[in-house]
LUMVOPA-771716 format. One record per residue (C-alpha): z negated, y negated, x; residue number from 0. Coordinates in nm, 4 decimals. Example, Ala and Ser with C-alpha at 12.3 -4.5 7.8 and 13.67 -1.06 7.14 Angstrom:
2
TILUM        c3        c2        c1  num
TILUM   -0.7800    0.4500    1.2300    0
TILUM   -0.7140    0.1060    1.3670    1
//
This chain:
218
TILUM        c3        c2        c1  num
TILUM    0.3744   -1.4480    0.8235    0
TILUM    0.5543   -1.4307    0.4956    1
TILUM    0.4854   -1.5705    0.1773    2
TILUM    0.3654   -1.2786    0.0177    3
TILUM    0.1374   -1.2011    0.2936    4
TILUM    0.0089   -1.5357    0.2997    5
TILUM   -0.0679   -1.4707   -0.0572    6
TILUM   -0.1951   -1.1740   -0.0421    7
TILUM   -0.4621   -1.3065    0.2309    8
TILUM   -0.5441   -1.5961   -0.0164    9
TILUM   -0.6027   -1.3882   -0.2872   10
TILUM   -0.8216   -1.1359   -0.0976   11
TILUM   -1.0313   -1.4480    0.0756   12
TILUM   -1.0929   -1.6301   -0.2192   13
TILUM   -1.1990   -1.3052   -0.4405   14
TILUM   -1.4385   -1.2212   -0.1498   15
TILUM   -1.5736   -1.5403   -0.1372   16
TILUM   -1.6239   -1.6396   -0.5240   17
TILUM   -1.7730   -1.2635   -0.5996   18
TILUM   -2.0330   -1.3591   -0.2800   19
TILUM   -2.1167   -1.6840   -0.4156   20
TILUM   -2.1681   -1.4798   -0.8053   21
TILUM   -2.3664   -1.1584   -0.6112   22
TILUM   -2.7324   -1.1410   -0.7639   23
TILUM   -2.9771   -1.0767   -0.4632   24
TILUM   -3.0574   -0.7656   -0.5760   25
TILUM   -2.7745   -0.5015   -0.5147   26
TILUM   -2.8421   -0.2614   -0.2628   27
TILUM   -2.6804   -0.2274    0.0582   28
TILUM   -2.4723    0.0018    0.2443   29
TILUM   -2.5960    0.2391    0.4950   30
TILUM   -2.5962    0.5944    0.6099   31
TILUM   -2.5276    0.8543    0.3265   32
TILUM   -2.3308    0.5797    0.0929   33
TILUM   -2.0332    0.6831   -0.0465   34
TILUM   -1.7470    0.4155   -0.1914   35
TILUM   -1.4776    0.5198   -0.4518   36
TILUM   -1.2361    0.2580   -0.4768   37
TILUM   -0.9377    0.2098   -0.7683   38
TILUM   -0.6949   -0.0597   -0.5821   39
TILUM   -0.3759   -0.2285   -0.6822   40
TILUM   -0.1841   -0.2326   -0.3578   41
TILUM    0.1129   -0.4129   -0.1867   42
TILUM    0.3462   -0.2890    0.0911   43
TILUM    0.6524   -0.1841    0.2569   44
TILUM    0.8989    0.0960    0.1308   45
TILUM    1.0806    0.2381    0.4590   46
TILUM    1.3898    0.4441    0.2540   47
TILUM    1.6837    0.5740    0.2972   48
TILUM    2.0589    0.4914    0.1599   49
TILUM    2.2179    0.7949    0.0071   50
TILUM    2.5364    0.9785    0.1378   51
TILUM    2.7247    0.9622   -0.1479   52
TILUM    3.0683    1.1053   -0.0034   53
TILUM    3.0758    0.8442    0.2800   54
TILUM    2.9697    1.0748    0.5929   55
TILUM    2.6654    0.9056    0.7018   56
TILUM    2.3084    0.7238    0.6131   57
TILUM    2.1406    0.4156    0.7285   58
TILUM    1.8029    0.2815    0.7161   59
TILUM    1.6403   -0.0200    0.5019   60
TILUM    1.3480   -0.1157    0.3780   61
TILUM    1.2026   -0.3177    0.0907   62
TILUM    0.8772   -0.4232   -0.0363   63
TILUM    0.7066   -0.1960   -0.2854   64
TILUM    0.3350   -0.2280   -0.5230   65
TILUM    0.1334    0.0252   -0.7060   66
TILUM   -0.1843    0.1470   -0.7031   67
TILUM   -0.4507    0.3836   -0.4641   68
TILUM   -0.7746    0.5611   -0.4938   69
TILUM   -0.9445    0.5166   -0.2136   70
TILUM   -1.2726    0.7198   -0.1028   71
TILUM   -1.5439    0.6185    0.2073   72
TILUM   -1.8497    0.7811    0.3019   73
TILUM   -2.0906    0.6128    0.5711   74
TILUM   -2.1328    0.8750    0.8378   75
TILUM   -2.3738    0.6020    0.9812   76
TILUM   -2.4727    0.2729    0.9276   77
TILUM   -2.1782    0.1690    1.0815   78
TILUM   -1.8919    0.3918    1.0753   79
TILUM   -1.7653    0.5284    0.7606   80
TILUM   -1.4651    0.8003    0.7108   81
TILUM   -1.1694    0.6881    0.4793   82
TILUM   -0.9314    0.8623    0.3095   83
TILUM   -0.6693    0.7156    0.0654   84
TILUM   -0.3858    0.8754   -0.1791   85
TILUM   -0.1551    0.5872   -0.3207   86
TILUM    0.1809    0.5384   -0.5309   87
TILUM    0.4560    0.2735   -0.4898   88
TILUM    0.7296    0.1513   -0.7203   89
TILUM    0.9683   -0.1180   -0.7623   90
TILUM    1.2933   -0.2277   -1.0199   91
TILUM    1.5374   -0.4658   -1.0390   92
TILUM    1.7945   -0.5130   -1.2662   93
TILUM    2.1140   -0.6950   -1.2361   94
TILUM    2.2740   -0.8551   -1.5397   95
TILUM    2.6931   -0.9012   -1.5044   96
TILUM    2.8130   -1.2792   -1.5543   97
TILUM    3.0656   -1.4474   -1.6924   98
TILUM    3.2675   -1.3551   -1.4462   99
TILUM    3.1961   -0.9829   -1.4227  100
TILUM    3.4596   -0.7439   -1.6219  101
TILUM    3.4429   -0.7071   -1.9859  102
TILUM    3.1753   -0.4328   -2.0825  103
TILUM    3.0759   -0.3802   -1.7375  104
TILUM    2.6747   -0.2450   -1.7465  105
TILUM    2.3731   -0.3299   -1.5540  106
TILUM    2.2667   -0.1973   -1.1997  107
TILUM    1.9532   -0.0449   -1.2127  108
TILUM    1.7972   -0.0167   -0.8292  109
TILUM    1.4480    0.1550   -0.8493  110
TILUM    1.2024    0.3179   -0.6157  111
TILUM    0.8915    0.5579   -0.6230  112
TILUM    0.6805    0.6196   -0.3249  113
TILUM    0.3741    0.7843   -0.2411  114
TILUM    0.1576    0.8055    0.0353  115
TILUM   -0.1933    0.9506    0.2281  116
TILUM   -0.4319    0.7875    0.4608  117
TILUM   -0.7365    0.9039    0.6469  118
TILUM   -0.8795    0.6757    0.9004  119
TILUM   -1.2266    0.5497    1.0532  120
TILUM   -1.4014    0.2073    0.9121  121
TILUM   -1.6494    0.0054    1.1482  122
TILUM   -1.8662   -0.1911    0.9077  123
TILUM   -2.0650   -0.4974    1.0251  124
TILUM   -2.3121   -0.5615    0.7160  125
TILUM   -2.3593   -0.9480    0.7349  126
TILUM   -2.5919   -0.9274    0.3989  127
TILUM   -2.7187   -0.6571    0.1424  128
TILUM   -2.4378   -0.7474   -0.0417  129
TILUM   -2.1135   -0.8488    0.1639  130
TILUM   -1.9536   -0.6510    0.4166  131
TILUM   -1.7069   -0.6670    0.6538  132
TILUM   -1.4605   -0.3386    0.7780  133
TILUM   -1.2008   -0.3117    1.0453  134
TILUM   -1.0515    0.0532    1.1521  135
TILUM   -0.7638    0.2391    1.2434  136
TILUM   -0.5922    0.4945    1.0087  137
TILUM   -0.2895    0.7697    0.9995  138
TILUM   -0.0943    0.7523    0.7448  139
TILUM    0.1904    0.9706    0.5901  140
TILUM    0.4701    0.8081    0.3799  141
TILUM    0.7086    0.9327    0.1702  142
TILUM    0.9722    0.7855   -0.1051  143
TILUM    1.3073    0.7303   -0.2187  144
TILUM    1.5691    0.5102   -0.4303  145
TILUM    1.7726    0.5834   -0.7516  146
TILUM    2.0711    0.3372   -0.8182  147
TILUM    2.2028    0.3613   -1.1692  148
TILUM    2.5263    0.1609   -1.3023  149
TILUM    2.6403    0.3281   -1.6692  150
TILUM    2.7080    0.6672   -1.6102  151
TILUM    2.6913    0.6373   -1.2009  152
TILUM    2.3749    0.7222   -1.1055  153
TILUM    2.2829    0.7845   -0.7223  154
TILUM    1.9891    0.9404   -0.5763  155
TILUM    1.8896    0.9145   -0.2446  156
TILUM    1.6683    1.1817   -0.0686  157
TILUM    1.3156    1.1379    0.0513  158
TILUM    1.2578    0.9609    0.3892  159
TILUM    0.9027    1.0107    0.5621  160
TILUM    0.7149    0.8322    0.7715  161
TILUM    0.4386    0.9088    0.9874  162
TILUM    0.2249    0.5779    1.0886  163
TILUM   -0.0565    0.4399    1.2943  164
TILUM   -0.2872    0.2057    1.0353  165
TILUM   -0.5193   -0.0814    1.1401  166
TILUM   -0.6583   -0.2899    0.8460  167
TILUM   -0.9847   -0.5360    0.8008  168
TILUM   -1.1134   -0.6070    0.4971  169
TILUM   -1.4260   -0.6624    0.2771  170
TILUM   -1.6837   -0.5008    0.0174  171
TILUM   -1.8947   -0.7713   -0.2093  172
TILUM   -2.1462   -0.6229   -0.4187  173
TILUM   -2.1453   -0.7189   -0.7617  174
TILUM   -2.4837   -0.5099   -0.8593  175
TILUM   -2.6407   -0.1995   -0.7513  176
TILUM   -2.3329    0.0061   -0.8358  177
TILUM   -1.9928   -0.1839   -0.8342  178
TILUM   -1.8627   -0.4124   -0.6047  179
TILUM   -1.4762   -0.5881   -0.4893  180
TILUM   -1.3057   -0.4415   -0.1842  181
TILUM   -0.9665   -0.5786   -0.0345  182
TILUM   -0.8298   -0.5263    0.3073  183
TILUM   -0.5056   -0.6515    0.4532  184
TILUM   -0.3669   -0.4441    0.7289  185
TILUM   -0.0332   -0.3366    0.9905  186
TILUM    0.1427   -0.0277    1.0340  187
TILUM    0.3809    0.1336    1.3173  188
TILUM    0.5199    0.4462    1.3426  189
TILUM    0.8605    0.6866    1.2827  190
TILUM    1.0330    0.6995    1.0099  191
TILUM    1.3551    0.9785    0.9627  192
TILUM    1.6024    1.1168    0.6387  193
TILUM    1.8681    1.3641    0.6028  194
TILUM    2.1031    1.3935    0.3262  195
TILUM    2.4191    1.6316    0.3357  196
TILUM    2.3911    1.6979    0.6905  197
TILUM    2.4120    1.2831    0.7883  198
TILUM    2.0241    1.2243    0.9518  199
TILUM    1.8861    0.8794    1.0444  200
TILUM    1.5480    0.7835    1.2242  201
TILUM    1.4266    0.4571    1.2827  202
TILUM    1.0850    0.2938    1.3642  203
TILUM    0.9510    0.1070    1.1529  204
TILUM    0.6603   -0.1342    1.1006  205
TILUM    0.5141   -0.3939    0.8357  206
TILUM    0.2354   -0.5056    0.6666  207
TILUM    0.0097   -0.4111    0.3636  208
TILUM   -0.2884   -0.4662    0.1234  209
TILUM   -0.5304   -0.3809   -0.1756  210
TILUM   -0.8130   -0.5199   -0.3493  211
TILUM   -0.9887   -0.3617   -0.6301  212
TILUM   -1.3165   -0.2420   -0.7717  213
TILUM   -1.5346   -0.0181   -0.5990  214
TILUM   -1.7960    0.2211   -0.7357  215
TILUM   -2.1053    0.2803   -0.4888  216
TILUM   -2.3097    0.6298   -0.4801  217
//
C-alpha cells in the first residue's frame, strides 16, 4: 500500500473515530426510507492518454488525480441502500527551468481534468444510532484528459474512458439529527481505451480511491 493510501486510511479512521467519540446520543439512525446527500473531497487515479502529436501512435499512463463528488444514497431497506455518485478530478504541476536550462526558456505546464459517474449497492451494518458501517460494489464510468503547455506549445490530448467494477467500505458518524461524516476507501478494475488521429490504445487498468466529507440526512 502506498503512502497516500496509507494516509488516506488514517485520515478516514481517525475522523470516524474522533466524530464517534463527539456524537451526542441523540441523533437518529438510519433505516428504511433515509436518504444521504453527501459533498466529498475525493482522491484517485487518472487512467489518460498521451496525445499523438505527429508521432503515429498513443500509449497509456496514469497518474493520481483529487477533486470533489456529490454523492446521493437512499435506504431501500434497513440494510441495503442504492448509491449514485457524479465527481470531478484535477491535477497541475509546473516545472521551473534551472540554471542550466536555455536562456528565456518558459515553464511546462502538465494539467488534467476528469470526471466521472457511479451507481452501486451499499450493505450497511448499523453498529449504533449513530455510526455506521458500508461495504458495496459499484460501476463506474470514467472519463478525462491532459493539456501540456510550454510557451506557445500547447498539446491536448483526447479523452480516454474507462468503464470499471467499484468495491469500497466506508463509514457514516452522526453528528446530530441531520448531518453527519462519511468516508470510504475503495478498488477499481476495469477497461480503459483512447483514439487520437486514427492511433487507438486500450489497456486495463486498476487502482485505488477515496472520499470523506459531510453528509446531510433526510
Amino acid at each position: 500500500m502506498s503512502s497516500i493510501r496509507k494516509f488516506a486510511f488514517a485520515v478516514l479512521f481517525l475522523v470516524s473515530a474522533a466524530a464517534l467519540a463527539l456524537a451526542p446520543a441523540h441523533a437518529e439512525g438510519l433505516a428504511k426510507g433515509s436518504s444521504l446527500l453527501s459533498l466529498q473531497f475525493t482522491t484517485g487515479v487518472a487512467d489518460l492518454a498521451t496525445p499523438e502529436a505527429g508521432s503515429g501512435g498513443i500509449t497509456a499512463y496514469d497518474h493520481s488525480e483529487w477533486g470533489g463528488q456529490l454523492q446521493f444514497q437512499h435506504l431501500l431497506s434497513d440494510d441495503w441502500a442504492l448509491a449514485i455518485g457524479i465527481g470531478l478530478g484535477t491535477f497541475k504541476e509546473t516545472d521551473k527551468p534551472g540554471d542550466n536550462a536555455l536562456p528565456g526558456e518558459p515553464d511546462f505546464v502538465y494539467s488534467q481534468s476528469s470526471t466521472k459517474v457511479r451507481i452501486g449497492a451499499d450493505r450497511f451494518v448499523h453498529l449504533t444510532p449513530t455510526f455506521h458501517l458500508f461495504v458495496g460494489p459499484g460501476i463506474e464510468y470514467w472519463k478525462g484528459h491532459a493539456k501540456f503547455e510550454q510557451g506557445t506549445n500547447n498539446i491536448e490530448s483526447e479523452d480516454a474512458t474507462r468503464w470499471a467494477f467499484n468495491g469500497r467500505m466506508g463509514a457514516h458518524v452522526a453528528l446530530g439529527n441531520t448531518v453527519g461524516l462519511e468516508g470510504h476507501i475503495g478498488h477499481y478494475f476495469g477497461t480503459a481505451s483512447a483514439k487520437d488521429a486514427g492511433a487507438e490504445v486500450m489497456w486495463s487498468p486498476s487502482g485505488t480511491e477515496s472520499a470523506v466529507g459531510l453528509a446531510f440526512q433526510f
